[in-house]
N, C-alpha and C positions, 0 to 999 in steps of 0.2 A: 610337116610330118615329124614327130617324134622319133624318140629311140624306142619304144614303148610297142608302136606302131609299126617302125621294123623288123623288129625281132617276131612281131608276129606274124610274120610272113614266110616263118623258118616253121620247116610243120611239126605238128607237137609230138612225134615219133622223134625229131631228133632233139629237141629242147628237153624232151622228158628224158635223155641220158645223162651221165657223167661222161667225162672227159676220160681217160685211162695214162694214168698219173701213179708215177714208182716214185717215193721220195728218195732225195741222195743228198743225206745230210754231210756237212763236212766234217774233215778229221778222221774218217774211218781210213785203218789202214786195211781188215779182212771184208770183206763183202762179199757175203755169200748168200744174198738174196731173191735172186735170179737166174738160178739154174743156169747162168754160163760156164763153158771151159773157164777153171784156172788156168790154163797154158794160153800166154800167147804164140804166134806164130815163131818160129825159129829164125834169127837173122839172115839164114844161107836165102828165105823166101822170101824176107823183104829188102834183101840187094837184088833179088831175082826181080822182087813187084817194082823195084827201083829204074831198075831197065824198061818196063813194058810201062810202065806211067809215063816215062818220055818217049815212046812211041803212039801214043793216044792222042788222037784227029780231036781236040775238043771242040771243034767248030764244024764236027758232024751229028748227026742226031745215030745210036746205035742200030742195029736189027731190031724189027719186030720181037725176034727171039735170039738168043744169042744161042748163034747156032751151033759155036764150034761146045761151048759148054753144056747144049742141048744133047748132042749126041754123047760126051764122055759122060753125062751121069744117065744116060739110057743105055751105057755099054755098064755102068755101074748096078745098074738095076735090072740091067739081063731082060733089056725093053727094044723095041725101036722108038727111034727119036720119036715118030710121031706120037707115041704114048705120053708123052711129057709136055707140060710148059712149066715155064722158069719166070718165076713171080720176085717181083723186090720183098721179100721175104713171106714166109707161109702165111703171115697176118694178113697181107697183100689181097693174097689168091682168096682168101675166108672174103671176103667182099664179094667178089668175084661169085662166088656160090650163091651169095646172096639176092645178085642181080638176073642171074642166070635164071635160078632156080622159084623166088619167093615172091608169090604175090601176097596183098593184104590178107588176111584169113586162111591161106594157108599153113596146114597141119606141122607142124615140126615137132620132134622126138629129141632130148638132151638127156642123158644120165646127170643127175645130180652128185657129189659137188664136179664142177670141172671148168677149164679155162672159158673165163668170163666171155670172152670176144664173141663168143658163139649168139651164148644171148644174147648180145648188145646187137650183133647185125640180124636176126629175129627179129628185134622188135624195132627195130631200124625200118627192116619191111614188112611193118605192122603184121609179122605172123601171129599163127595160132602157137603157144608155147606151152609143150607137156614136158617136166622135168620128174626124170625118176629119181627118187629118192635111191641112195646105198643101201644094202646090208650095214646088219652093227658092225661087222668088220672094215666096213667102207670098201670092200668089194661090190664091182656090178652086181645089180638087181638084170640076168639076162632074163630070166623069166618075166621082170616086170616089163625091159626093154621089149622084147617079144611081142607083150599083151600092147603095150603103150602103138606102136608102129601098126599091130594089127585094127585096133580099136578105133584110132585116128585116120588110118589110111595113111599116115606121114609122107609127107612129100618129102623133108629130107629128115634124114636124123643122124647125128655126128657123134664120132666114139672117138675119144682120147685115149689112144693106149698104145705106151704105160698113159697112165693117166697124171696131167697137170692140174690137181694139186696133190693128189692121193699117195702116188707113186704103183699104184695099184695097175693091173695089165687084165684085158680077156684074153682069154686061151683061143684058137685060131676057131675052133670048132663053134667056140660061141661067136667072132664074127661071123661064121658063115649061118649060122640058125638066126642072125637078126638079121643080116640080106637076104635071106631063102625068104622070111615073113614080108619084108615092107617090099611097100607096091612104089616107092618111089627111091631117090639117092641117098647111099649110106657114105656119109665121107668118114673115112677113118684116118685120125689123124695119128701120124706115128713119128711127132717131133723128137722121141725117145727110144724109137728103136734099134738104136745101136746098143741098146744099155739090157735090152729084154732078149728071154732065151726062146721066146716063141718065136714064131716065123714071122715074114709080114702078111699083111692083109692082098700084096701084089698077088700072092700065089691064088689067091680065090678069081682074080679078073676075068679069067677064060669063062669059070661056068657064070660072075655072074656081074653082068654088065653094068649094075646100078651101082659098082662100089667105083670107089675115087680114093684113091691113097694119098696123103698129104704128109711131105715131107720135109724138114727144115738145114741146113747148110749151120744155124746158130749155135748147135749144141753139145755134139760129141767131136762138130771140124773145126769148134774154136772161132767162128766167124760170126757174131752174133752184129760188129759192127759193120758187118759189109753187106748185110742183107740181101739173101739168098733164099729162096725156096720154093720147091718143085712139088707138082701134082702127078698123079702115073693113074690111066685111066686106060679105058678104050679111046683109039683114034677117032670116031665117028662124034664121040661126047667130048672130045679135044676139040676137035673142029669147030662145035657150037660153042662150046665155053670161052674161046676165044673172039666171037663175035661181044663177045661181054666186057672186053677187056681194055684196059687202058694203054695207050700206044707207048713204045718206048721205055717200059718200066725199069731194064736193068742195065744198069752202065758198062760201057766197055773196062772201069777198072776194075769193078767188081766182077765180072767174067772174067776176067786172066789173075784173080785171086781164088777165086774155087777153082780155075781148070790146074792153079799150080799147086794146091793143095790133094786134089785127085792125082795128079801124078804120081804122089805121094803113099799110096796105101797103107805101105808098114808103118808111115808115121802115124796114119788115124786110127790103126789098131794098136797102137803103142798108147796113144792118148787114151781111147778108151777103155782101157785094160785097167790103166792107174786112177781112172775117175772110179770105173769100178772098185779097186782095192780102197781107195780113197773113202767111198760111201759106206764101202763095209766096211770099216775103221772105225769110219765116226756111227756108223749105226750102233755095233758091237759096244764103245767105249759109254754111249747113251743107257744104256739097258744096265750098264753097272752101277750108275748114281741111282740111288733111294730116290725113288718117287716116280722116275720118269717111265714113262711108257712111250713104246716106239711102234711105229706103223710099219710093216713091211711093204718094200719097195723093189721095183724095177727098174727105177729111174737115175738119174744121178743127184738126186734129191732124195729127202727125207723127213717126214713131219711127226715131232712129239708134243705128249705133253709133260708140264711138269706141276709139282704141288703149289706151285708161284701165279700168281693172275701173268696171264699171257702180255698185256699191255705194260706193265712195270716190268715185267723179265725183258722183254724187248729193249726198252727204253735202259734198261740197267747194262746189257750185253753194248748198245750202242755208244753210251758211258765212255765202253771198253775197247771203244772203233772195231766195235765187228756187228756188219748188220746182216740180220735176218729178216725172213719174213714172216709177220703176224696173219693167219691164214682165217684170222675172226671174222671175214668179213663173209666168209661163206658157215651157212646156217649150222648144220652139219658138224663144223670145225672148229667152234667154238673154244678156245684154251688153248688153240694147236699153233705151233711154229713151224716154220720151214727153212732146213738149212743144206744147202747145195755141197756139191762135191768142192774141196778147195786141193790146196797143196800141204804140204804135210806141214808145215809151219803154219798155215792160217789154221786149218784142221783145230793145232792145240791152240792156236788161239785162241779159238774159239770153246773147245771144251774147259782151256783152265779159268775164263772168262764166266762160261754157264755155272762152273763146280764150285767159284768163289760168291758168283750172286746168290745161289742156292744155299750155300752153306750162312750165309750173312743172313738171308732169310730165316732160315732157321732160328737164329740164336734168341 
């Protein structure tokens, strides 16, 4: 038997993807590619994690669910435990919907541009895939979402908002007119909404049971390496979404690092107050260099362009060890980069780093 003849045994839903690949050149001192917290955790919580690492059974397998950290982000979320499961991060649970919910030829509903994974597990389980184009603002198209979920019958259709990569947010009212229309699961993923002044999509669960809140631990708590994140649903649709699920997914260390960072409140509104002022910084300081236009944002990100080809700015900024992201690869976004919340020292790194490749350009 060949290699040839092995691989064809892998079925052509998943041969027909790429791999999902961030490159991490060396030398970079700003990195702000990724939408993580600049803040690491504060030492008082990792002589605290120091303690509960040496009390960790590592020759036990954990809970199903880790329960004690199950009910602090359901007291967090103003839910009962049973509303929640706690996933090795929200990428995790995006599976999970997959297996639950998708058979071959099945209808799905995507807003165009938005985080890739959505489509990758779509055609993973050979769905049907409608993506809506934006507005020229790159705000949602709800009215197209609307028609798309009604036309298709969608069995699921997933809204990122704020939106990953846009920074762009729907108002509550339009998630609620796109779960009133679709006849099957709206998941709304709100890995940003610490950052947004709307409400969450949780306030809608009562009237209406087809939505699924997706939530991420990576972003405004600083814990992107501990992977963390939670779904908030109705219990009944908890119940079954769990029969889909892979046993054991979250470690007992990474449970007593979120439940010591929940302790914490004032610290996570102290964090996101300054990624805030942070994004409005470098937004503001953007809009004053000639040339560049800025996208309005929710997020603690932000994507421009400038009068420079996106691929040589890139590569010139990285020059400078400060990386970004080149957002080319979505249709839509052509020219556009993305540059995350930093601290106030990478911030000017990175803008006096942009103002000298542009002005070089120029001459």
């Amino acid at each position: 038997m060949s290699i040839d003849d092995v691989l064809s045994l892998i079925r052509p839903a998943v041969r027909n993807q790429g791999e999902y690949v961030v490159d991490h050149p060396s030398g970079i001192d700003v990195k702000l590619n990724q939408n993580e917290s600049p803040f690491d955790l504060p030492d008082e919580i990792k002589e605290e994690l120091l303690d509960a690492f040496g009390q960790v059974d590592f020759n036990r397998y954990p809970s199903e669910q880790p329960q004690e950290l199950r009910r602090a982000l359901a007291e967090h979320e103003g839910v009962s435990p049973e509303h929640l499961i706690v996933g090795n991060g929200s990428n995790e649970i995006t599976y999970t919907f997959g297996l639950a919910f998708l058979d071959p030829g099945d209808p799905v509903v995507l807003p165009r541009p938005m985080f890739s994974l959505y489509e990758k597990v779509a055609h993973l389980q050979e769905a049907d895939l409608t993506e809506v184009p934006p507005r020229d603002d790159l705000r949602f198209d709800t009215d197209g979402l609307v028609r798309a979920v009604r036309e298709t019958e969608a069995t699921m259709t997933v809204l990122a908002t704020p939106n990953n990569p846009t920074g762009r947010a729907l108002r509550i009212d339009e998630i609620e007119r796109i779960a009133a229309a679709s006849p099957g699961m709206v998941v709304v993923d709100e890995a940003y909404v610490e950052f947004n002044d709307e409400p969450s999509a949780r306030t809608l669960l009562d009237d209406y049971p087809n939505i699924i809140v997706l939530r991420t631990l990576s972003k405004a708590f600083g814990l992107a390496g501990i992977r963390i994140g939670y779904l908030v649903a109705r219990p009944p649709v908890v119940t079954e979404l769990m029969k889909s699920r892979l046993p054991f997914m979250v470690g007992r260390f990474a449970e007593q690092t979120a439940l010591s960072v929940l302790r914490r409140p004032t610290l996570l509104d102290e964090r996101v107050r300054q990624m805030q002022v942070s994004i409005t910084e470098v937004a503001e300081a953007l809009k004053t260099i000639d040339g560049v236009e800025v996208v309005p944002t929710q997020a603690n990100f932000v994507i421009f362009t400038t009068p420079m080809d996106a691929d040589r700015l890139q590569d010139h900024l990285t020059d400078h060890g400060v990386l970004v992201r080149n957002m080319g690869g979505y249709p839509e976004l052509e020219g556009y980069l993305r540059v995350s919340a930093g601290t106030r020292a990478e911030n000017k790194a990175f803008l006096t780093a942009l103002e000298q490749t542009l002005s070089a350009h120029d001459q």
